[in-house]
C-alpha positions as CSV (number, residue, x, y, z in Angstrom):
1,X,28.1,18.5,-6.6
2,X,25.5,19.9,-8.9
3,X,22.8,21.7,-7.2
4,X,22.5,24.3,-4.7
5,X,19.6,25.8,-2.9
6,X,18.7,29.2,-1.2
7,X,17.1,30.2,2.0
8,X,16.9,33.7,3.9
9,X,15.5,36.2,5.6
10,X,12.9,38.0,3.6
11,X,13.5,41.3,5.7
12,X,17.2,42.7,5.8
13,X,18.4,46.1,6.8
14,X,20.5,47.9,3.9
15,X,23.9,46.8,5.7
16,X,22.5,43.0,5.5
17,X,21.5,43.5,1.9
18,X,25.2,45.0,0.6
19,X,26.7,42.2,2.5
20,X,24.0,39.2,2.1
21,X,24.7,40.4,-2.1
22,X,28.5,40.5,-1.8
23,X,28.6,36.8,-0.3
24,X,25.8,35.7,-2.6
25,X,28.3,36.8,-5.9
26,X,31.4,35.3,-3.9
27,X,29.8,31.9,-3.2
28,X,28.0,31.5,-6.0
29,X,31.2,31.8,-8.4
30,X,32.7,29.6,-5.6
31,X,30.2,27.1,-6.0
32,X,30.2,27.1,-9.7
33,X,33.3,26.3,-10.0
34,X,33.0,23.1,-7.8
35,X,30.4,22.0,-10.8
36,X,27.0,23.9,-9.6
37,X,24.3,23.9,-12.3
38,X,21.1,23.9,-10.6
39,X,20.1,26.9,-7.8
40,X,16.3,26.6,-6.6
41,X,15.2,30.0,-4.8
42,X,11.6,30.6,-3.4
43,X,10.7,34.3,-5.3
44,X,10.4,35.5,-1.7
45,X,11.4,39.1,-1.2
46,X,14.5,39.7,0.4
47,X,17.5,36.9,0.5
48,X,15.5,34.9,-1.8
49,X,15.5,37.8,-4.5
50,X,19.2,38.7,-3.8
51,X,20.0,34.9,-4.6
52,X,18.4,34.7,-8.5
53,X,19.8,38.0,-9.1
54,X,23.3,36.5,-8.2
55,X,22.6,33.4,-10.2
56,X,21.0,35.2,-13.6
57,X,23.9,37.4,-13.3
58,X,26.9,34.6,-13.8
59,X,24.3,33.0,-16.2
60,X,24.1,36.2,-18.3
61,X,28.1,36.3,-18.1
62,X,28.2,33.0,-20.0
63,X,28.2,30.7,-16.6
64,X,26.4,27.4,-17.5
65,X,23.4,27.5,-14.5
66,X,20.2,27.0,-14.3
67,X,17.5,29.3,-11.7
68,X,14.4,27.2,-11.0
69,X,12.2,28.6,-9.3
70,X,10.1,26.8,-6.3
71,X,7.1,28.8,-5.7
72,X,4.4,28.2,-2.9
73,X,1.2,29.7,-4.9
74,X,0.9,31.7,-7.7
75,X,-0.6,35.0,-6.2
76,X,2.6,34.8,-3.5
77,X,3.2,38.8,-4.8
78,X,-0.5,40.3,-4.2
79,X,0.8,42.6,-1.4
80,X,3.9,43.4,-2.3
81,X,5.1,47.3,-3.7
82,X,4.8,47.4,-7.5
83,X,8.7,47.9,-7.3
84,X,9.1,44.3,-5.8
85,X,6.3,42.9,-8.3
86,X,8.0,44.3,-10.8
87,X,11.5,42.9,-9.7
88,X,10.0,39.6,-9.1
89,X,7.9,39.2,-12.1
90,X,11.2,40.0,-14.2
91,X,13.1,37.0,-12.4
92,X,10.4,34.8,-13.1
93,X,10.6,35.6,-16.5
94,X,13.7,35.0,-17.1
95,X,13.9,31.7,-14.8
96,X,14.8,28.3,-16.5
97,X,11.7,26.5,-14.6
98,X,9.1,27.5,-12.2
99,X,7.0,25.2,-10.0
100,X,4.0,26.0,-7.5
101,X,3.3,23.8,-4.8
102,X,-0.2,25.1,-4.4
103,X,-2.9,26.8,-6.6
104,X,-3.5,29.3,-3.9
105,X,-2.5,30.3,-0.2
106,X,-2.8,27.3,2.2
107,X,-1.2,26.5,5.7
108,X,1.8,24.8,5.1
109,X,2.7,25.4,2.1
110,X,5.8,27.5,2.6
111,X,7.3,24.7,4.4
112,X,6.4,22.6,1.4
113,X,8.4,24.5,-0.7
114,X,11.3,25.0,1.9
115,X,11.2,21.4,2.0
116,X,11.5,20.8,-1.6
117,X,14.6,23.2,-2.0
118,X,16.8,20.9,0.6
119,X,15.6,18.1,-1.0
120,X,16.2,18.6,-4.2
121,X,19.8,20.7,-3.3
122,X,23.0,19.1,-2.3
123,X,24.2,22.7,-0.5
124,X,22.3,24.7,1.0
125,X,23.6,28.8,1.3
126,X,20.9,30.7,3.6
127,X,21.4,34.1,5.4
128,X,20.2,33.0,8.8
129,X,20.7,35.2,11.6
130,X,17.5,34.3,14.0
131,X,16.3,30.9,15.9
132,X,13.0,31.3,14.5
133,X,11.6,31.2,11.0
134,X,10.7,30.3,8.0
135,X,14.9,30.3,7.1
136,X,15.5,28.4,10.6
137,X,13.0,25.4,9.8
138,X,14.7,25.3,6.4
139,X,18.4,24.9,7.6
140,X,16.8,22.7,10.4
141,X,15.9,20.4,7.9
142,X,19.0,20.9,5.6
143,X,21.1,19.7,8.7
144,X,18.2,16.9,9.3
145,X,19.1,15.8,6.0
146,X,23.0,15.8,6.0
147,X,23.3,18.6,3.8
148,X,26.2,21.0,3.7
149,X,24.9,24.7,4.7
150,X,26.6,27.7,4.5
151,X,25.7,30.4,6.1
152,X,26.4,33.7,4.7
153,X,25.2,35.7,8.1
154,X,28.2,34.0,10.1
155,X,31.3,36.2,10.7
C-alpha cells in the first residue's frame, strides 16, 4: 500500500473540524506506517484543507510523504476569504506536485478530479456524513472501484 487519497465535506461545524483533524493526524500516522507515501487532496476548503495540513505536518516531522495536489482549475480560490486564500496558497506552495484538470471553471470538472484521486489512491479516508455530494459521488466511486474507504465521520 502506497498511496492514499482524500475526500470531504468542504463545510464542517467547529465540532466536525476538531474531530475530522484529530482522525486525520491518527490515520494518517496509521497509514504511514502501513508504507503510505503518496496523499492526493483537492485544495478544497474544509476536509480537503484539514487533510494536507495533516500530511505536511508528519512530512515536516521527518515522515517520508509526499502531498500532490489535484486541482480542478486554477482560479478554484477567487471567492474565497483572504484568510482561506491565504491558507491555501501556502499548501500549494509547499506541495510536492500540483495538477489542474482544467484551465478554467467547466461542468464537470470536479468530478474529474474526484475521479482522479480514487484512481490514482489505493485508500481512500473521506469525512462523509451526507447521501449527496461532491464527497458521496467520490466514495461512490471509491467503492465502484474496490477501494478500501475509511470514513472518519463514522462513530
Amino acid at each position: 500500500m502506497n498511496s492514499v487519497g482524500f475526500t470531504g465535506h468542504r463545510i464542517l461545524s467547529a465540532e466536525e473540524r476538531i474531530a475530522a483533524a484529530a482522525g486525520l493526524r491518527k490515520t494518517v500516522e496509521e497509514l504511514i506506517s502501513r508504507g503510505a507515501e503518496n496523499f492526493f487532496a483537492g485544495g478544497a476548503l474544509g476536509f480537503d484543507t484539514l487533510a494536507a495540513q495533516a500530511v505536511l505536518a508528519f512530512r515536516s516531522a521527518g515522515a517520508k510523504v509526499r502531498l500532490h495536489l489535484l486541482l480542478p482549475f486554477p482560479e478554484q480560490d477567487r471567492r474565497w476569504s483572504p484568510a482561506d486564500k491565504a491558507v491555501y496558497r501556502s499548501i500549494l506552495g509547499l506541495a510536492d506536485s500540483a495538477e489542474y484538470f482544467c484551465d478554467r471553471y467547466l461542468p464537470g470538472v470536479y468530478h474529474l478530479r474526484d475521479r482522479a484521486i480514487v484512481e490514482r489512491s489505493e485508500i481512500i479516508v473521506a469525512y462523509l456524513n451526507r447521501s449527496t455530494g461532491g464527497t458521496a459521488y467520490t466514495v461512490s466511486v471509491a467503492g465502484d472501484m474496490g477501494r478500501e474507504i475509511i470514513n472518519l465521520a463514522l462513530p
